[in-house]
ZAZABA-798586 format. One line per field, with one value per residue (C-alpha): residue number from 1; x, y negated, z. Coordinates in nm, 4 decimals. Example, Ala and Ser with C-alpha at 12.3 -4.5 7.8 and 13.67 -1.06 7.14 Angstrom:
// residues 2
pos = (1 / 2)
x = (1.2300 / 1.3670)
y = (0.4500 / 0.1060)
z = (0.7800 / 0.7140)
// end
This chain:
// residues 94
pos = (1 / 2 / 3 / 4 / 5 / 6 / 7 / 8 / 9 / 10 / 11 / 12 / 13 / 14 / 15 / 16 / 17 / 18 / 19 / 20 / 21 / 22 / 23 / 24 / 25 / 26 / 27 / 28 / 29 / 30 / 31 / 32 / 33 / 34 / 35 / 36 / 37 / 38 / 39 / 40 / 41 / 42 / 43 / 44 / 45 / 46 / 47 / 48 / 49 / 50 / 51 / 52 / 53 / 54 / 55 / 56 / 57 / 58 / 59 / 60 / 61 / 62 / 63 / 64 / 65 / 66 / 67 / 68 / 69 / 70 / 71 / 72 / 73 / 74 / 75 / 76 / 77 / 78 / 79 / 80 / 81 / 82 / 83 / 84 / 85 / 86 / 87 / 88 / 89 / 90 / 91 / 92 / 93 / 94)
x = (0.0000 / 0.1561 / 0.1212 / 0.0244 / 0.2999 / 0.5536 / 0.4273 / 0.5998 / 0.3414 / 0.1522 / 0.4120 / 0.7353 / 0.5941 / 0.4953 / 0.8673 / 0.9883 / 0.7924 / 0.8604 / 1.2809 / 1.2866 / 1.0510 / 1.2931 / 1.5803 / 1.3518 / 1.1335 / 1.0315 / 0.9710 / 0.6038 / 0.4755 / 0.1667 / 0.0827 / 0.2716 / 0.5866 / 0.6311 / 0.6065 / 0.8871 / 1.0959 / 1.0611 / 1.0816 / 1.3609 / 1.3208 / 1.1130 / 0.7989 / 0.8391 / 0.7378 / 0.4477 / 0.0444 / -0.0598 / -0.3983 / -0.1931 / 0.0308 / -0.2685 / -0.3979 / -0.0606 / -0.0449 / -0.4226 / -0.3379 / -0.0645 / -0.2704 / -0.5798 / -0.3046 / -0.1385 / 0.1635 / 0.1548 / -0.1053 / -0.2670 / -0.3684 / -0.5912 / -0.4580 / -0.6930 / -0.6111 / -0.7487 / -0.4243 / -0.3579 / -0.0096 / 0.1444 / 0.4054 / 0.5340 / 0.3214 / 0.5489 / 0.3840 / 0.4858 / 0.8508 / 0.9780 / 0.7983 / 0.9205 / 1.2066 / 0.9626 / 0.7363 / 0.9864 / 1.0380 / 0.6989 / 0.5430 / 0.2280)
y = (0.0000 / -0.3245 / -0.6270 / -0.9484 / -1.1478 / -0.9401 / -1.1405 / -1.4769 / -1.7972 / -1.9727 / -2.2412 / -1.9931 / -1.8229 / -2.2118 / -2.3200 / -2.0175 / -2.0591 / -2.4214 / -2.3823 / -2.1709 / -2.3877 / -2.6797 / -2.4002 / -2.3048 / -2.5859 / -2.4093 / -2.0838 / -1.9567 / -1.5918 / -1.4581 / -1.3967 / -1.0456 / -1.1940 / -1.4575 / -1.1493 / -0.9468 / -1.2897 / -1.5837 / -1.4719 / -1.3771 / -0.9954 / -0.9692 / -1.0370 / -0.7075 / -0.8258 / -1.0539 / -0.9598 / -0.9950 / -1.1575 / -1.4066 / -1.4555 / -1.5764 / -1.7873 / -1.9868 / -2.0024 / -2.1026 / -2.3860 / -2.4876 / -2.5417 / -2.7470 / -2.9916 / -2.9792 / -2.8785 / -2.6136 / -2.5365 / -2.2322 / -2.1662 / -1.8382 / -1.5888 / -1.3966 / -1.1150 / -1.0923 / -1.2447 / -1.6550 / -1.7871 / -2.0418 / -2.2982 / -2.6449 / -2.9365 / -3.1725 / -3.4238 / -3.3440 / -3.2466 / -3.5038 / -3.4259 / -3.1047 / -3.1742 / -3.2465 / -3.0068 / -2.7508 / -2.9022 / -2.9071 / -2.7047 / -2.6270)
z = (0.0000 / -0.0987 / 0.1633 / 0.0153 / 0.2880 / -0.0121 / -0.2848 / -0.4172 / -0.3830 / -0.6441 / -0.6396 / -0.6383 / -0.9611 / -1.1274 / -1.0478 / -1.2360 / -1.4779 / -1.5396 / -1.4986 / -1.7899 / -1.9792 / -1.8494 / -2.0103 / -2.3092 / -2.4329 / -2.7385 / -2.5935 / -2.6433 / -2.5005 / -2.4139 / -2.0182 / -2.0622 / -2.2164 / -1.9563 / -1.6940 / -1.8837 / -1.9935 / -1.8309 / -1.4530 / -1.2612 / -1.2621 / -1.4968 / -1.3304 / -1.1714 / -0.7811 / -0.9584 / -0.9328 / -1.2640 / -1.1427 / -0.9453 / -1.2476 / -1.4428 / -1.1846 / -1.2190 / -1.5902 / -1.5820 / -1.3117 / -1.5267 / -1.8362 / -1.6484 / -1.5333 / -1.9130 / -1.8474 / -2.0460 / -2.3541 / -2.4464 / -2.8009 / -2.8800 / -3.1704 / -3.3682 / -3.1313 / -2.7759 / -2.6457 / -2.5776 / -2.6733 / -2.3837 / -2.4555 / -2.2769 / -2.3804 / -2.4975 / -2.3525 / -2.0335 / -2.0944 / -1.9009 / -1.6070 / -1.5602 / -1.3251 / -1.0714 / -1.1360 / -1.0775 / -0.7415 / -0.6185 / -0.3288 / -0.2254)
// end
């Protein structure tokens, strides 16, 4: 049985994400790519259903931008927009 106190934060898994967007600003995955390639390892200690509370999160506050392919899956990459603000982004907590 896996205890929830073992699981990263919302905010540990955003900063991830948003270093190696800081790292990557082109980079664009789907929900299971960022869990095998953007987290440190791997996205192997992450809940998928927390995992796409984050990315969702990320997206209503547009720092991030979701596009839909003609598959069931949604492509995420860095809004632009907001590159600049990812330094403190990265920093934030919770």
């Amino acid at each position: 049985m896996t205890s929830d106190a073992c699981l990263p934060d919302k905010s540990q898994i955003a900063r991830e994400i948003l270093a190696y967007l800081r790292e990557h600003p082109d980079a664009q995955d789907t929900l299971d790519g960022i869990l095998k390639g953007w987290l440190v390892d791997g996205g192997n200690r992450y809940n998928r259903t927390v995992m796409q509370e984050v990315i969702k999160d990320l997206v209503l506050e547009g720092t991030i931008q979701e596009s839909k392919t003609t598959g069931s899956n949604a492509i995420y990459r860095l809004n632009l927009g907001k590159r600049n603000r990812l330094k403190e982004l990265s920093k934030r907590k919770d």
